[in-house]
VOKEBA-915499 format. One record per residue (C-alpha): y, x, z. Coordinates in steps of 0.25 Angstrom, whole numbers, plus 5000, padded with zeros to 4 digits. Example, Ala and Ser with C-alpha at 12.3 -4.5 7.8 and 13.67 -1.06 7.14 Angstrom:
2
((4982; 5049; 5031)),
((4996; 5055; 5029)),
END
This chain:
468
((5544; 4844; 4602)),
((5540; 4829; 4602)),
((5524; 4825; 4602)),
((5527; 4820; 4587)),
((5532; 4834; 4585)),
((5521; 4841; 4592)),
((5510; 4832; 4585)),
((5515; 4838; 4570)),
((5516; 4852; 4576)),
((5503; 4850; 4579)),
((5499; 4845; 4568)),
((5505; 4856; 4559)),
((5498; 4867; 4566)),
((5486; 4859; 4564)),
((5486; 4863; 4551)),
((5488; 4876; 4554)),
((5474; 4876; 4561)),
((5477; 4871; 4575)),
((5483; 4861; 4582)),
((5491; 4866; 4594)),
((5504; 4860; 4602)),
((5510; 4865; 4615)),
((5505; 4880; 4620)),
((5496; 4880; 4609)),
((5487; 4870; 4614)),
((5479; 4862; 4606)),
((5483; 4848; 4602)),
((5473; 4838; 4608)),
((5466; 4827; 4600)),
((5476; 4817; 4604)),
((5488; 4824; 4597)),
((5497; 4822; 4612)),
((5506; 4836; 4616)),
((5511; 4828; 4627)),
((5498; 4821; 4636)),
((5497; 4815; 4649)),
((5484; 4815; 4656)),
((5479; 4805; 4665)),
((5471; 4801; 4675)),
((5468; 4788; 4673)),
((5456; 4782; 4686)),
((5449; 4770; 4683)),
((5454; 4767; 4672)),
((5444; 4758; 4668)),
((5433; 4748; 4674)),
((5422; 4757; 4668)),
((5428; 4773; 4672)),
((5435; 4777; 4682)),
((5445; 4788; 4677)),
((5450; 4792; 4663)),
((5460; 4803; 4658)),
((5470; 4798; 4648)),
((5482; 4804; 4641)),
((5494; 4800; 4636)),
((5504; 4804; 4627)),
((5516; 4810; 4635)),
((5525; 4810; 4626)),
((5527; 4797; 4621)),
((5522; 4793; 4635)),
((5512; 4785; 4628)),
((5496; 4784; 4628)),
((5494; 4781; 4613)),
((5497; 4791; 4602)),
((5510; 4790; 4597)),
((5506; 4784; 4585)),
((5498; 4773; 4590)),
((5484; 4780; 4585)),
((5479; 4783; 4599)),
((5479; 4772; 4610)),
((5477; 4780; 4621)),
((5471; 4795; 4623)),
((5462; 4800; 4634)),
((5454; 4812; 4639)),
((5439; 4809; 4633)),
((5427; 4812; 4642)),
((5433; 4809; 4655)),
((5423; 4801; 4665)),
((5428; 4808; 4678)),
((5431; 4796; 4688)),
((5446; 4794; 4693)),
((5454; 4805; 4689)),
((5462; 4809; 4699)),
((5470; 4823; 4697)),
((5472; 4831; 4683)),
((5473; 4846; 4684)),
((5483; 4847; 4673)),
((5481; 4860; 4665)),
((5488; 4861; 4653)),
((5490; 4876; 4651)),
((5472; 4875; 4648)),
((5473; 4861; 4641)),
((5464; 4856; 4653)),
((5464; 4846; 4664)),
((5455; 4844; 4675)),
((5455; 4830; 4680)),
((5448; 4827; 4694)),
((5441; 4815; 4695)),
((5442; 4808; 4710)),
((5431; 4798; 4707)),
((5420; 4809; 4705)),
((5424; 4823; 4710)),
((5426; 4827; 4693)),
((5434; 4838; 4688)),
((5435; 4836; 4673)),
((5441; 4845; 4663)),
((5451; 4840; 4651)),
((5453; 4846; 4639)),
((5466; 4843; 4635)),
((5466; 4850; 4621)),
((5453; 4841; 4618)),
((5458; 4830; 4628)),
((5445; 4829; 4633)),
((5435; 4833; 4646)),
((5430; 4847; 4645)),
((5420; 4845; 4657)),
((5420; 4841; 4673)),
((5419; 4854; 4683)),
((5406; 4851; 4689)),
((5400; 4857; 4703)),
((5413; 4849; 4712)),
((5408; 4844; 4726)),
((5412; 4829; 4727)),
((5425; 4825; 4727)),
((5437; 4834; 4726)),
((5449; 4833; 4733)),
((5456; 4844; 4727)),
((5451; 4851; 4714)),
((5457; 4862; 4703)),
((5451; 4869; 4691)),
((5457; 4883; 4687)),
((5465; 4883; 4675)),
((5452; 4893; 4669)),
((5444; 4881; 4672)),
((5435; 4891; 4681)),
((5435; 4888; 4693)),
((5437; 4872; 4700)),
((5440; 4871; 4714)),
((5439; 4857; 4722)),
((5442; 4854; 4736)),
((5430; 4842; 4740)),
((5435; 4838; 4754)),
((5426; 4829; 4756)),
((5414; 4841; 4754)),
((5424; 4849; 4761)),
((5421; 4859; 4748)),
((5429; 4869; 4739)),
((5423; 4867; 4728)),
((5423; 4879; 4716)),
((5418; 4877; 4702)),
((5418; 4891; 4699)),
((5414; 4890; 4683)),
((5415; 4907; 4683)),
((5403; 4906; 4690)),
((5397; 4893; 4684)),
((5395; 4890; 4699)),
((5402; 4879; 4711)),
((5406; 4883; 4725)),
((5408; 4873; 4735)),
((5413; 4879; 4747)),
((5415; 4874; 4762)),
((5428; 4869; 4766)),
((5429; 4855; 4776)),
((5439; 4849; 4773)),
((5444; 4855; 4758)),
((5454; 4846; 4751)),
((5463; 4854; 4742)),
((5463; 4867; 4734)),
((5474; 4873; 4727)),
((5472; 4882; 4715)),
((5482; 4892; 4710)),
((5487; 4893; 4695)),
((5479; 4903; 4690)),
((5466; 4896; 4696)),
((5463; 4909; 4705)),
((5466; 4904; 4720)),
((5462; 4892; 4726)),
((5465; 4886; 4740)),
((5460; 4876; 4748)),
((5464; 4866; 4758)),
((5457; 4859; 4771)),
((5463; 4847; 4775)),
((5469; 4846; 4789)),
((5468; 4861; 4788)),
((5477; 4874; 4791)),
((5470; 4882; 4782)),
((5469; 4885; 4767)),
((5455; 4891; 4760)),
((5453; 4898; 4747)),
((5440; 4901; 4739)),
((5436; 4914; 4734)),
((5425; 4918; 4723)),
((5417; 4930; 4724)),
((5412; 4942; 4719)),
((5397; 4943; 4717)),
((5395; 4955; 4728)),
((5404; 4946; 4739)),
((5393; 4933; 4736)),
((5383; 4945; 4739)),
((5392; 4949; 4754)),
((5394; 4934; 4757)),
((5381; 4929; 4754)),
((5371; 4923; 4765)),
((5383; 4914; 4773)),
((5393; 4913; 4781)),
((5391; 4926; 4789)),
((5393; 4933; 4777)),
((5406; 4929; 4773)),
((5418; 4934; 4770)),
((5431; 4933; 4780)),
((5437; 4920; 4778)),
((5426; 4913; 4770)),
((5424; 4899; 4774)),
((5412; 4897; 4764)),
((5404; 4905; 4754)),
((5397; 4898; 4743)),
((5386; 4898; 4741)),
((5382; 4902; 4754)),
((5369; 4912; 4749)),
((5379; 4918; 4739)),
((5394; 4914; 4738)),
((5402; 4914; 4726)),
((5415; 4911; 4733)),
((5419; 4908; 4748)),
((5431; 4900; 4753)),
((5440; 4907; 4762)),
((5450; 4903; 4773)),
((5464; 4909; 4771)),
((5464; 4919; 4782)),
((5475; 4928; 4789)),
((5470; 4942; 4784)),
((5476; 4950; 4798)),
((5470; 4940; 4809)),
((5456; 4933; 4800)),
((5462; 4920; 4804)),
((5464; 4907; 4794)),
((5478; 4906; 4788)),
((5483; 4894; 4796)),
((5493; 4885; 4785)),
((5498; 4871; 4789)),
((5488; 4859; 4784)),
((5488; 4866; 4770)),
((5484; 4857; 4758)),
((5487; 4865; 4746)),
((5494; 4877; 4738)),
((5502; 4880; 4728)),
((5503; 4892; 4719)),
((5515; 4900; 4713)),
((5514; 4902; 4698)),
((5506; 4914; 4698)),
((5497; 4909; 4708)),
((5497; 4920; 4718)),
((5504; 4910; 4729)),
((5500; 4900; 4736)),
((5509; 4891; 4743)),
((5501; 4882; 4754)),
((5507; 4868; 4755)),
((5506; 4867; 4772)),
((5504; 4852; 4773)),
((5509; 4852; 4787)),
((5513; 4839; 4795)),
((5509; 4828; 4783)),
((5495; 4834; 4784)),
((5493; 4836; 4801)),
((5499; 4851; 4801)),
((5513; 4854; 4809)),
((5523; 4860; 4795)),
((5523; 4859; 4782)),
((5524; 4872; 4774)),
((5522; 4881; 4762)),
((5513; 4894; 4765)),
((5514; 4905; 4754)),
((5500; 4913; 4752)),
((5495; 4922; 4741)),
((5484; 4918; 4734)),
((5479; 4933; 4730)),
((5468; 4933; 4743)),
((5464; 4920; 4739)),
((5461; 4921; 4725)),
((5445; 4918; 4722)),
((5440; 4927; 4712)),
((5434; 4939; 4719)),
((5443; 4951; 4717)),
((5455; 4945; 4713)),
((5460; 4943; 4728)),
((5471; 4952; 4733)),
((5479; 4954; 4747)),
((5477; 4944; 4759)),
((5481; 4932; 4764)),
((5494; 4931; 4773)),
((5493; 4932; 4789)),
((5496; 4921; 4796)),
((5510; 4925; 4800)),
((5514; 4929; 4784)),
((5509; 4914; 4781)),
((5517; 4908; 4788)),
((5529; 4916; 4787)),
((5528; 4912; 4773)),
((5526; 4897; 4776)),
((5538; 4888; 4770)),
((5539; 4875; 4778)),
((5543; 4862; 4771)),
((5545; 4852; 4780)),
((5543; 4841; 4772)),
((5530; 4845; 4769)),
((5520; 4850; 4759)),
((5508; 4846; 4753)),
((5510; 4848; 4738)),
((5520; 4857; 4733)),
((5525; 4862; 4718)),
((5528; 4877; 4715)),
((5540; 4880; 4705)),
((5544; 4893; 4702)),
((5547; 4898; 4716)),
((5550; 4883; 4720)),
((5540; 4876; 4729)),
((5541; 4861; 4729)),
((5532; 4856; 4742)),
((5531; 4841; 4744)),
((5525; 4834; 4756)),
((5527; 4824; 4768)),
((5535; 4826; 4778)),
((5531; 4818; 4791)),
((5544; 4810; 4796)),
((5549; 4804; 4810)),
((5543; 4789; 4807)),
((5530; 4794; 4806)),
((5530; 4793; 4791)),
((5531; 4806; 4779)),
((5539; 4808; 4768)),
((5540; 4815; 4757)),
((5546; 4827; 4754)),
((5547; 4840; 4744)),
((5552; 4854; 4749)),
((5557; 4863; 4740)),
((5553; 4877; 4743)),
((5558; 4889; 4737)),
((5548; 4898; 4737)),
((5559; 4914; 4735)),
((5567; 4910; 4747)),
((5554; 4903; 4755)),
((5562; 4892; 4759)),
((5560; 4875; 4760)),
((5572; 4865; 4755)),
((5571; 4854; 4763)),
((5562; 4841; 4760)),
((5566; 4833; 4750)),
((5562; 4817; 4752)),
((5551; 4813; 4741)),
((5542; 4802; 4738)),
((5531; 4801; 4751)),
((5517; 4802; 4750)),
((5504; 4805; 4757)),
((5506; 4817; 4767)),
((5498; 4830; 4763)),
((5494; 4820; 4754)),
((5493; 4821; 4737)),
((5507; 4824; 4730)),
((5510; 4827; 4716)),
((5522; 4838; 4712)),
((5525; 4840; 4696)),
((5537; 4847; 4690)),
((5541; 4841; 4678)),
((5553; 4842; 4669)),
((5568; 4842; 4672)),
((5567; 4850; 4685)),
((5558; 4838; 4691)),
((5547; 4839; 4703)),
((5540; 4826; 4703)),
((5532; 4823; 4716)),
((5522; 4814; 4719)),
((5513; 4808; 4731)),
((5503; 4797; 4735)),
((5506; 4787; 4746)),
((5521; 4787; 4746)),
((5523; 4772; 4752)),
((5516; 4778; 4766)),
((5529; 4786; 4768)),
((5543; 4788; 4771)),
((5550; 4782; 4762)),
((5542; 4769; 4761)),
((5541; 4766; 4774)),
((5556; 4764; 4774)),
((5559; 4760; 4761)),
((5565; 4772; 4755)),
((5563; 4775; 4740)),
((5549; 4779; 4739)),
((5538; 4782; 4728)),
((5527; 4792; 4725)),
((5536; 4801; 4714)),
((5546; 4810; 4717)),
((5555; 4818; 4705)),
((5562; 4829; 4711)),
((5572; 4839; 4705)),
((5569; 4854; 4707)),
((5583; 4857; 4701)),
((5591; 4850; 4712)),
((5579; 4849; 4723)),
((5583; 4834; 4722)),
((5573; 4822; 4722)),
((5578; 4813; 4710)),
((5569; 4803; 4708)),
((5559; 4796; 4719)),
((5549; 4784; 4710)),
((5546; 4771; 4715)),
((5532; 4769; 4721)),
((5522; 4768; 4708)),
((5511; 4771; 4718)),
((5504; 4784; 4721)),
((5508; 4797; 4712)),
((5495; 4805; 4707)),
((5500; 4812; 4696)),
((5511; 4818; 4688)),
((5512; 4824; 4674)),
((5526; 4831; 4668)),
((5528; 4829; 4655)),
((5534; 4844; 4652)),
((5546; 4841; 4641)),
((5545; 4828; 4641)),
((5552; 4825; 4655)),
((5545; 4817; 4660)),
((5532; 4815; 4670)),
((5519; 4808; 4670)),
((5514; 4801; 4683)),
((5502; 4796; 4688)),
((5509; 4785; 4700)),
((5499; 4773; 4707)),
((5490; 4774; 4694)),
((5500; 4772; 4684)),
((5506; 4783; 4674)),
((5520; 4784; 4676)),
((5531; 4794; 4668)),
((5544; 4798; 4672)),
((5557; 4806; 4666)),
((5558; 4819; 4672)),
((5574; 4818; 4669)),
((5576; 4806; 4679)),
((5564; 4800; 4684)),
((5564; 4789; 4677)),
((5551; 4781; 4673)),
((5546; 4781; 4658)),
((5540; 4769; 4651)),
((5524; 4772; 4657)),
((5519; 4758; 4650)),
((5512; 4767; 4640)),
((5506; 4778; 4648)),
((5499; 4768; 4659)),
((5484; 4770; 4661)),
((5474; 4758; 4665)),
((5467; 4763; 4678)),
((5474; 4772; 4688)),
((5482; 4785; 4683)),
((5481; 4796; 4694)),
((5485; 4808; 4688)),
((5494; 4813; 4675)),
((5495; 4827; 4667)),
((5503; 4833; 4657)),
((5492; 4838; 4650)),
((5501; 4845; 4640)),
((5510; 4851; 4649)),
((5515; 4867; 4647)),
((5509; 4872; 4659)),
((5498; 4870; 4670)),
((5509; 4867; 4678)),
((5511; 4853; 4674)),
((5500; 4849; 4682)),
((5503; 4839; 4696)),
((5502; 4848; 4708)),
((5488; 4842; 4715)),
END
């Protein structure tokens, strides 16, 4: 159905006493089915940060008809915008504003803020709300604090950790790891019952196996725990992990093992279930694996991993690999997760190792990949092709389009049906088909200020969201 269409459906059921377009949701106040969101930093002399939309469709920030100049989210103030929590599914967004530690919530029925999460330590350096909106957790590595807005209890936790610097939360919002940097170890919070804040109560010596901190100390309401062999009491030992990602269901997670790009010796994929690590009292079940089952289990992906992209039973694990000039380059593995085996590495664009990376799928059997820092590697230093965005084939396992350098890539957006992706590249929105990679006229969709990050803020699932 085109906007045009969509806009008189809409319209029509209007007068039947509502106004609803795709999944039932409810038509915003702009009258777009097809909006872009985006992260604009100062994008003016007088704020430093600003969420505006546009009109995917027609690939324009005006209305169609001319009526509206330009459409934005009202009530933001946070200061620059740096990454969007895209959940379409709940009609929200959570946009996390570098320039003052702000977590803001985006209605995008009302296209409006519904609220900042109050109680976070400082600055974040990772941060995720659950889809229920109950729970926030935030990685502050410079406070070295897990931070948990826990809004069942109308209460904040902030919990020891030195060094903290990512957490990864599963789909259904009910397990969270998190990550020390320049560490072989992975940690996991738990919440608990009012007779265990009773038992762990009056410190350390009263803690539980495992526990690393309890807050607060003179009665607990959760305690962070190091993943621990269950047979011998000792910490699980991983390979400079920096993140997981999680089957559809949620019950696995698949720990990205950084490996050389991040100090460790091999990069790898380790498979852990996630049922021991689950945070509501109660709710846990069976054990960590031993050591041994661990890494019997670890896949290794020689051209590295430190951001990955799960598909069906398809794990697309992207990294640097260190090469024999001293330099790294880029590389995506393709792992298939029945038959536990690696294809070899696949030459991408460069970027930063063990550094940020974004991963979308998109339209046409497209993969697109993007890093930061890609003129420091292998490619430019011997004037090979290079550039920040990578379009990969899944159907043919083939890399079929490799951008000129636009300068660093923050952000990607698929435009589901409409073949095509929203980027977020040195500042500037850029769009391009998902059929061929070529460009699309952007003149219409630039920002003044910096763009960081995109969203497809009407996208079919929560799925359509850039892999942080």
């Amino acid at each position: 159905m085109s906007a045009a269409a969509a806009l008189v459906a809409a319209a029509a059921l209007a007068g039947c006493g509502s106004t609803t377009y795709f999944a039932g949701r409810t038509l915003p106040p702009s009258g777009l089915t097809n909006r872009v969101l985006i992260a604009v930093q100062n994008p003016s002399s007088s704020t430093k940060g600003a969420l505006e939309f546009v009109d995917a469709y027609y690939d324009i920030r005006s209305s169609y008809d001319g009526k509206t100049s330009g459409f934005s989210i009202s009530g933001f103030s946070g200061a620059l915008p740096t990454t969007i929590q895209n959940l379409p599914e709940e009609q929200l967004g959570a946009v996390y504003g570098s320039g003052d530690g702000t977590l803001t919530l985006v209605n995008y029925a009302k296209e409006a803020t519904a609220g900042t999460q109050s109680g976070l330590d400082g600055l974040s350096s990772s941060i995720f709300i659950t889809r229920s909106e109950s729970y926030t957790f935030a990685a502050s590595q410079a406070a070295s604090v897990l931070t948990v807005l826990d809004r069942v209890a109308g209460s904040s936790y902030y919990l020891s950790l030195p060094g903290v610097y990512r957490i990864s939360v599963n789909s259904g919002g009910s397990s969270v790891l998190a990550f020390v940097q320049n560490s072989d170890y992975v940690y996991y919070p738990r919440k608990l019952t009012a007779a265990q804040t009773l038992s762990y109560s009056g410190g350390s010596s009263n803690w539980p196996s495992g526990a690393v901190d309890c807050q607060p100390l003179n009665s607990p309401g959760w305690c962070l725990f190091q993943a621990q062999d269950p047979t011998t009491k000792k910490a699980l030992t991983f390979d400079r992990p920096v993140k997981a990602v999680f089957s559809a269901d949620g019950g696995t997670a698949y720990v990205l093992n950084c490996g050389p790009e991040c100090g460790g010796s091999k990069a790898s994929v380790a498979s852990l279930s996630v049922a021991p690590t689950i945070f509501l009292a109660g709710q846990q079940s069976g054990t960590l694996p031993t050591q041994s089952a661990l890494s019997s289990s670890t896949i290794s992906t020689p051209g590295g991993a430190s951001n990955a992209l799960l598909s069906t039973s398809t794990l697309y694990v992207a990294g640097q690999q260190l090469q024999s000039d001293g330099l790294y380059g880029g590389y995506l593995t393709v792992v298939n997760l029945t038959t536990n085996t690696a294809g070899s590495p696949i030459s991408i664009s460069d970027g930063t190792p063990g550094g940020p990376s974004r991963l979308l799928l998109a339209d046409d059997n497209t993969l697109w990949i993007g890093m930061t820092k890609c003129t420091s590697g292998e490619r430019y230093a011997h004037n090979l092709a290079y550039g920040c965005l990578t379009m990969f084939n899944t159907s043919t396992n083939t890399v079929t389009m490799l951008e000129s350098y636009l300068g660093d890539l923050t952000g990607i957006a698929g435009i589901t049906g409409l073949h095509k992706v929203y980027v977020a590249q040195g500042g500037q929105v850029y769009i391009y088909r998902t059929t061929d990679g070529a460009s699309v006229d952007n003149q219409y969709v630039t920002v003044t200020g910096t763009a960081y990050d995109v969203a497809y803020m009407d996208g079919s699932t929560d799925g359509n969201n850039t892999v942080y």
